[in-house]
N, C-alpha and C positions, 0 to 999 in steps of 0.2 A: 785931161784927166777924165772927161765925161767919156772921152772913145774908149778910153783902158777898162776902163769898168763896165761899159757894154759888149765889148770883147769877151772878158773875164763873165760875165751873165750869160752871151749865147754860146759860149762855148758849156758852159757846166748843163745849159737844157739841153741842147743839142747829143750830149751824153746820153743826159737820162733820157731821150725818148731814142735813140738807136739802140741804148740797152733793153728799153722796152720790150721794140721791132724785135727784138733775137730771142729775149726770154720773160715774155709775160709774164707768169707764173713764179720765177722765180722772183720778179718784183713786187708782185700783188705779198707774197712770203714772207717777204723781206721789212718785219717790222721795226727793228733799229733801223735801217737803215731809213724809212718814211719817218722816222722818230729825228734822224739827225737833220731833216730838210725842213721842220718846224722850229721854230724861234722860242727860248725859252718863256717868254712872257705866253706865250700863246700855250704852248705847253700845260705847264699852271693853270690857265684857264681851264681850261679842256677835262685835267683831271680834278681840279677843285667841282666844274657841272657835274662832271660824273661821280664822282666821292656825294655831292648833293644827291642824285636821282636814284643811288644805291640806297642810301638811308631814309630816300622817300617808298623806296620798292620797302625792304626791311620795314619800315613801321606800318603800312599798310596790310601786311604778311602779321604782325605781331594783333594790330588793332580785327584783322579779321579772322582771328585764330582766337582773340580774346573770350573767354566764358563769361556767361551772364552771374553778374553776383547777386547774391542774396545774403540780407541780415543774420548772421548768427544766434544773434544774442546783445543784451547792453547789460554790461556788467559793472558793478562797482568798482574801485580802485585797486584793492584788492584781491578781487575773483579775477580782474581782469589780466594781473599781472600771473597770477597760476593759469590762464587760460591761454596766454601768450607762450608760455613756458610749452603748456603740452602743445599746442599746434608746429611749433618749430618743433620739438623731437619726433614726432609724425611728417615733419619736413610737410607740412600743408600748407600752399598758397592765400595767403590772407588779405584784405586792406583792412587798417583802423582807419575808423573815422569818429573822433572824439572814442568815446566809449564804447560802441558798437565796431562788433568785427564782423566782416562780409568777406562772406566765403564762396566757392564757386556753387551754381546751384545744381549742379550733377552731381558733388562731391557731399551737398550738405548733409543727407541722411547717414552716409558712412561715419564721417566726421560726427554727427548727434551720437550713433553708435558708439564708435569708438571713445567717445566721452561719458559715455553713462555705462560704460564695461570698465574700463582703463578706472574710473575715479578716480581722475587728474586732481578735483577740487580737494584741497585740505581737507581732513577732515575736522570737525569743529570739534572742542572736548567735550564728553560725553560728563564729567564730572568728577569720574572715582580718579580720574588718575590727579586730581587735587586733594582727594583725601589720602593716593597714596605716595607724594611728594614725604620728602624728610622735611621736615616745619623747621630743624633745626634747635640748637639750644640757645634759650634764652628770647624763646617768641612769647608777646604778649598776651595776658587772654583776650583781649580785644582782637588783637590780627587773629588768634585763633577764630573766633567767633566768627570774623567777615570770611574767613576763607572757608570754612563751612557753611555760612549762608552760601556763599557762591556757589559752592559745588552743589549745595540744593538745587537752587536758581539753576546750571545747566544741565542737571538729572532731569527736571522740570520742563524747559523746555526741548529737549532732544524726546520726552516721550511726546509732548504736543506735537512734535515734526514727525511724528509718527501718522498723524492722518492724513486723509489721500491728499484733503484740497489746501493742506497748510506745505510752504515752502519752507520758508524759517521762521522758529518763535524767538524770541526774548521773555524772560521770565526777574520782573525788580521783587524783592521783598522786601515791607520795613518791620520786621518784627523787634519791638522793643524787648525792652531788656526787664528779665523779670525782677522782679522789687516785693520782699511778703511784708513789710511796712506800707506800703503805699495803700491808702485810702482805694483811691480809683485805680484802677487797673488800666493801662493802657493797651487795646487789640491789638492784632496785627492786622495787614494787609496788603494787597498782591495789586502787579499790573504785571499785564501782558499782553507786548507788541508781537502781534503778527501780521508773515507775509504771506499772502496768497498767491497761490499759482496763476498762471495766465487764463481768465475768464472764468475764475471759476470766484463763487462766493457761499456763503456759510449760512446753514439754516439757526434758527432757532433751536433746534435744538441740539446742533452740535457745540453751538457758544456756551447750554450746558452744560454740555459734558466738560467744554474746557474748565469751567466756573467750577464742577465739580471737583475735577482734578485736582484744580489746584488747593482749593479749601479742604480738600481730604489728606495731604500730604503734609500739609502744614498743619501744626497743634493749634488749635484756639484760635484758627483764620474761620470768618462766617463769608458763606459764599454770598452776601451781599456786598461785601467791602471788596470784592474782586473786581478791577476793573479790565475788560478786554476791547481792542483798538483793532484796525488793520491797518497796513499800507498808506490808506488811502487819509488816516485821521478819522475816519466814522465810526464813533463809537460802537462795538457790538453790547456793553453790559458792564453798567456804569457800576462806580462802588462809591460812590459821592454821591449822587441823584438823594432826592426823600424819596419813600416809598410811593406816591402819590402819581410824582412824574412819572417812576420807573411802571407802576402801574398803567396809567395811560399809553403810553406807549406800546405797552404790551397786549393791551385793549384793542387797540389800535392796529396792531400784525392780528392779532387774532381773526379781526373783522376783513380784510384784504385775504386772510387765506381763506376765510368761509366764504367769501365773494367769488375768489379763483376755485372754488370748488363747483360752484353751483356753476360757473359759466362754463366748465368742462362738462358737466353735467348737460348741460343746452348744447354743448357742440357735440357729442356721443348721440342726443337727440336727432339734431337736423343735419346732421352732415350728410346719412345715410338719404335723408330724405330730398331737401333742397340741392345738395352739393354744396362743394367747399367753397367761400367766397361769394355766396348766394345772400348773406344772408352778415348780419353783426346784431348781436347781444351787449346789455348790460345790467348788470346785476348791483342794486342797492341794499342793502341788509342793516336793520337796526337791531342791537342788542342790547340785552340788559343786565351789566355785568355788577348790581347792587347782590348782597349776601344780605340775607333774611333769616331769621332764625325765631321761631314760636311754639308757644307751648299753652293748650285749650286745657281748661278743665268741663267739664257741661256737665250738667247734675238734669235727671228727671225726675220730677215727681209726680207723675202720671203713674210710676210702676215703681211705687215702693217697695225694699226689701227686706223682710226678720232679716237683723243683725245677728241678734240672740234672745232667747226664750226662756224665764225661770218660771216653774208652776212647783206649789206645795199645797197640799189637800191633806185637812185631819177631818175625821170623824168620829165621836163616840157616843153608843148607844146603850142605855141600863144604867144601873146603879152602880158605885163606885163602892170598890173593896175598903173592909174598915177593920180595925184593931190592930195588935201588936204583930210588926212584920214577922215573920218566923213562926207564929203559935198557929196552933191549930181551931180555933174558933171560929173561922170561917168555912171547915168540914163541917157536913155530919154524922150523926151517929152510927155507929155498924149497927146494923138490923131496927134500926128505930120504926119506927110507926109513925109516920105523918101523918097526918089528914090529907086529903083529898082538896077538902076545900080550903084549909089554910094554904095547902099548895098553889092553888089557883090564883088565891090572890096575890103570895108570896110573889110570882110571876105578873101578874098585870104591874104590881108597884114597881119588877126592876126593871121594867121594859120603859117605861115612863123615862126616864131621864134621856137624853139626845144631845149631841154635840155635834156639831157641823164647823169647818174652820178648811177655808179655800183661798189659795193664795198665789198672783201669775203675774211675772215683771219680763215683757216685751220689750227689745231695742231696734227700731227702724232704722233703716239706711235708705237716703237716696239712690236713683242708677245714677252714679258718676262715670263720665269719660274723659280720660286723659291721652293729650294726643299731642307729638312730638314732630314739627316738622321744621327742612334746610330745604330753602328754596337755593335748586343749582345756579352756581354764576355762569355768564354767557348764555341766556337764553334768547331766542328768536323771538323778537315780538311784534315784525316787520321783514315782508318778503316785496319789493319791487323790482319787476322785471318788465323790461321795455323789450321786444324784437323787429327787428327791420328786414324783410324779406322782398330781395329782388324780382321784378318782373320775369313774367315767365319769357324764354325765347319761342317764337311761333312763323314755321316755313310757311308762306302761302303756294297759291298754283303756282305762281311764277317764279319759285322759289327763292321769292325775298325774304329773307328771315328780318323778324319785325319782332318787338315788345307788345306785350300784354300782360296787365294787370292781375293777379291769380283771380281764385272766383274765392267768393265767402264759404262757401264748403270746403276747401283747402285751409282757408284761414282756420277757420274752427275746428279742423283738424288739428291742428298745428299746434293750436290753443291747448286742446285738450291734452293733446301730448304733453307739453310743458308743465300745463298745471300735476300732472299724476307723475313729471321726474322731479319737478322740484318742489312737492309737497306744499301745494297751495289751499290754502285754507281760506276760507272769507269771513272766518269768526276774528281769526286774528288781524283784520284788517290789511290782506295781502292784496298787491294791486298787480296786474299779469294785460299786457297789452302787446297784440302784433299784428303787425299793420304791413301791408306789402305798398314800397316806395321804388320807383326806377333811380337805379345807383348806378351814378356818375362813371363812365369810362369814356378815356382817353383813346385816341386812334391807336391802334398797333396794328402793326403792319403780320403780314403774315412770317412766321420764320422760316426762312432762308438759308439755304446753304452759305455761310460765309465764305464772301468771292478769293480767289485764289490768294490775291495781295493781303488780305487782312487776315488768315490764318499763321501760327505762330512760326509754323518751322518755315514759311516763305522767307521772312525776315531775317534770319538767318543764313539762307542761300543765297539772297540778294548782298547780303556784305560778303558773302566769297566770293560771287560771280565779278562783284562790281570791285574789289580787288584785286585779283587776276587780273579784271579787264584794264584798269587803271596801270598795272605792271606791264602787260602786254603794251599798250598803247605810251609808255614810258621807253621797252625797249626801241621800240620800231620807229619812233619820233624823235626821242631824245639821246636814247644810248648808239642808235645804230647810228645815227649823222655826224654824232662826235666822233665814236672811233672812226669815222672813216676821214674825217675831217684831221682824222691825232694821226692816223696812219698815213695817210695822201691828202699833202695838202691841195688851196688849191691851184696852186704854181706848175703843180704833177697831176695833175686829176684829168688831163686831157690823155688821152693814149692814142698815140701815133704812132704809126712804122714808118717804112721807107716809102709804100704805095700812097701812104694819106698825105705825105708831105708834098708828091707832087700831083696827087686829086683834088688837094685839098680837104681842107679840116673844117668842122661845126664846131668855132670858139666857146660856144653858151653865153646866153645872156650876159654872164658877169663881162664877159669878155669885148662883149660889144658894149657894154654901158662904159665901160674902161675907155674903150674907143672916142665913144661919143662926147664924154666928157670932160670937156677943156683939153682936147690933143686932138691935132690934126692929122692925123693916118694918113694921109694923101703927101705928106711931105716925109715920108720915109720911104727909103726905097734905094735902088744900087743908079749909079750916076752911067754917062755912056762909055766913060772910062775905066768902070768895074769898081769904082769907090763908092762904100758906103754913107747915104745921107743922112741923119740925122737931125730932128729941128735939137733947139734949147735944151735941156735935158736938167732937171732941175732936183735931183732926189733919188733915188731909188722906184717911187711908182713911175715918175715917168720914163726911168731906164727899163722899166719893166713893161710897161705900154708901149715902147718905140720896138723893142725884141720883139713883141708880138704884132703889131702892125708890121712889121720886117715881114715876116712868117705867113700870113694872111696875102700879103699884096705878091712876094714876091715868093713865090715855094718853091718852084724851082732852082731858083739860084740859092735862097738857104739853105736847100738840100744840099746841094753844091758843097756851097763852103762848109755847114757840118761835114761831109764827107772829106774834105780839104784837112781840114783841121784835125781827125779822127786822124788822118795817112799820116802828119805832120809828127804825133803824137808816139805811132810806130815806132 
């Protein structure tokens, strides 16, 4: 059984390499037919490596083609679900990850674009269109009432989304319910949540204008009862607080921004002078934010004043008229004849009577002054400023650049300066101190062109180069040994004609380790009578080692008999 089967074996190689010998080419071609000389198990093999080393090329190709992503955005549950919407109708490549979408980052400014053109986002209601719903018949006046508060509440807050650094407001009201029985009156009152934009935060007096807003819009809201929030929980403008706290606090910003004044104030000074980082200020500021309020009278009485002045003065002089008013008894006669000397005396005696009567009512006034004064809240009653100025740099001959301490004529420079920008006084007990100290640096190196590997777009070429190369080195190692191992195996991988059969052939290594290993090559071989010997033959490898030790030992006469067998065939 074992010679039938070694017959049947060297007759079928014996074929294929005379077919060779005639037509190379057309066997190298001849891919079914290298297909039917492989065993299906091995077959399978072969195309399952390679089915493997293809989807290793492919993901390689996909992972070095891949774009760098960057964050979109992290959105609420909500916004998220409309932001998913528009990115699929734009057909734009996304990952979610939890809440955040990451998008390609070549792609993200287009994509920002087309999202703030498009106004993918719902829009929120602006309000009216709740006052211009049908209410229906037979709504309460309570639901009436709430659904007009609401649509206040969103008119409210879509105007506060109206400023640059607010994103979204929320706007609650509790306005009670009017009552003209009711003893005490109950207020109303507002809250409002807002969100702010990415790094941006709200001054004082924009939380105003919010606080104004809203107590202007609403009847009988006081903008103390307004409370305003952000994002973050930190209150901007309490409507609980006592005035006292809300006070302090406000005291308190007041002091921090006249602090961050003065210190800008000091860096407009020395920047020009020291240089930038030469140098670090602090500014302590005490203020006196008590209200005063007084009212002097002072009176002098050194420089009395007539208030007013009455005088009455009578005088009368002679004898007083006598007889019946109306008569004439106190004329005289027409043409009469006096005497001379009754006359005379007539005259001394009227002249005798006098009456004197003087009469003057004075009213003095003091100088009074009346004098009205409000002493301003937030005054200065305390200026301390501290400054720290860096050593000077100084080259010597040998050009080592070295530290030195400024001189005192620069200091008092410097001094001066400060004291005449931030208005230093010594009445008011202002304290101004600057002193040059050496400020601490760390070694830096000089900069440097970043070397070729650490700039960004190397990284980049480095995952094409090094996937190509990875491909490359996939076909030529892995793809190209298999197909040739799928196409010729290695039963057929020797190529002989008629000339190498009798020069002889270089089996390769495999074919000598075949040899060497547990088979004795030396006992095969044609007998003196033309029969062929073979040892034991135990399997198929050793019928396949005993063909080839044939072929090796004895080439001539294999040739031989292929050619025997070929005529036979005829």
């Amino acid at each position: 059984m074992a010679t039938n089967q070694s017959t049947e074996l060297a007759l079928s190689d014996g074929a294929t390499g005379d077919s060779g010998s005639e037509d190379q080419q057309e066997q190298k071609s001849g891919y079914l037919s290298g297909l039917n000389g492989v065993d299906m198990l091995r077959q399978v093999t072969l195309v399952i490596a390679l089915a493997i080393c293809l989807a290793i090329a492919i993901f390689i190709i996909i992972w070095a083609r891949q774009p760098d992503m960057r964050p979109l955005g992290q959105y609420p549950t909500d916004e998220l679900v409309q932001t998913l919407d528009f990115l699929d109708a734009q057909k734009v490549e996304y990952e979610l990850d939890g809440n955040t979408i990451m998008v390609a980052e070549n792609d993200y400014q287009n994509i920002k674009l087309k999202m703030a053109r498009d106004g993918f986002t719902q829009s929120p209601s602006s309000g009216t269109d709740i006052l211009m719903q049908d209410m229906g018949f037979g709504v309460s006046q309570r639901l009436e009432r709430e659904r007009l508060k609401h649509s206040r509440e969103q008119q409210l807050a879509r105007t506060i989304e109206e400023l640059q650094d607010v994103s979204r407001a929320k706007v609650l009201l509790a306005i009670p319910k009017e009552n003209v029985f009711a003893r005490r009156e109950k207020k109303p009152s507002a809250t409002v949540v807002l969100t702010l934009k990415r790094g941006r935060t709200l001054g004082g007096e924009e939380v105003d204008a919010i606080v104004d807003i809203i107590a202007s819009a609403v009847q009988g809201l006081e903008p103390a009862r307004v409370t305003v929030t952000n994002q973050n929980g930190r209150l901007l403008n309490s409507g609980s607080q006592d005035s006292l706290a809300a006070r302090s606090r406000k005291e308190y910003d007041i002091e921090r921004k006249r602090e961050q004044e003065y210190l800008e104030k000091i860096d407009s000074i020395l920047i020009p002078v020291v240089g930038l980082g030469k140098f670090t200020a602090q500014v302590d500021l005490t203020m006196d934010f008590s209200s005063i309020e007084e009212t002097q009278k002072r009176f002098n009485p050194d420089l009395p004043a007539v208030r007013s002045e009455t005088t009455f003065e009578e005088n009368n002089i002679g004898g007083l008229a006598v007889g019946i008013p109306g008569a004439l008894t106190n004329q005289p006669p027409v043409n009469s004849n006096i005497p001379e000397v009754a006359g005379q005396g007539n005259a001394r005696n009227g002249a005798n009577p006098s009456r004197t009567h003087k009469e003057a009512t004075r009213n003095y006034e003091l100088d009074t002054t009346i004098s009205h004064k409000r002493q301003q809240t937030g005054v200065i009653r305390r200026i301390s400023v501290s400054v720290a100025v860096d050593y000077l740099a100084k080259a010597n001959a040998e050009g080592t650049v070295t530290m030195a301490p400024r001189s005192q004529e620069e200091i008092n420079n410097i001094r001066r300066l400060l004291q005449g920008g931030v208005g230093f006084d010594m009445q008011r007990g202002d304290a101004l101190e600057v002193v040059t100290v050496p400020f601490v640096r760390e070694d830096i190196l000089e900069t440097a062109e970043l070397p070729l590997w650490e700039q960004e777009w190397f990284m980049k070429t480095m995952r094409l180069v090094m996937g190509a190369l990875v491909i490359i080195v996939l076909i030529l190692a892995v793809v190209r040994p298999m197909l040739k191992r799928l196409i010729y195996p290695d039963d057929t991988l020797e190529e002989f004609d008629e000339d190498s059969l009798t020069s002889g052939v270089d089996l390769g290594d495999s074919t000598l380790d075949m040899l060497n290993n547990d088979f004795d090559a030396a006992a095969v071989g044609f007998s003196s009578d033309g029969t062929l010997q073979l040892p034991d033959l135990h399997g198929d490898e050793d019928l396949l080692k005993a063909v080839r030790a044939l072929v090796a030992n004895e080439p001539e006469l294999s040739s031989q008999v292929v050619k025997a067998w070929l005529t036979e065939d005829d």
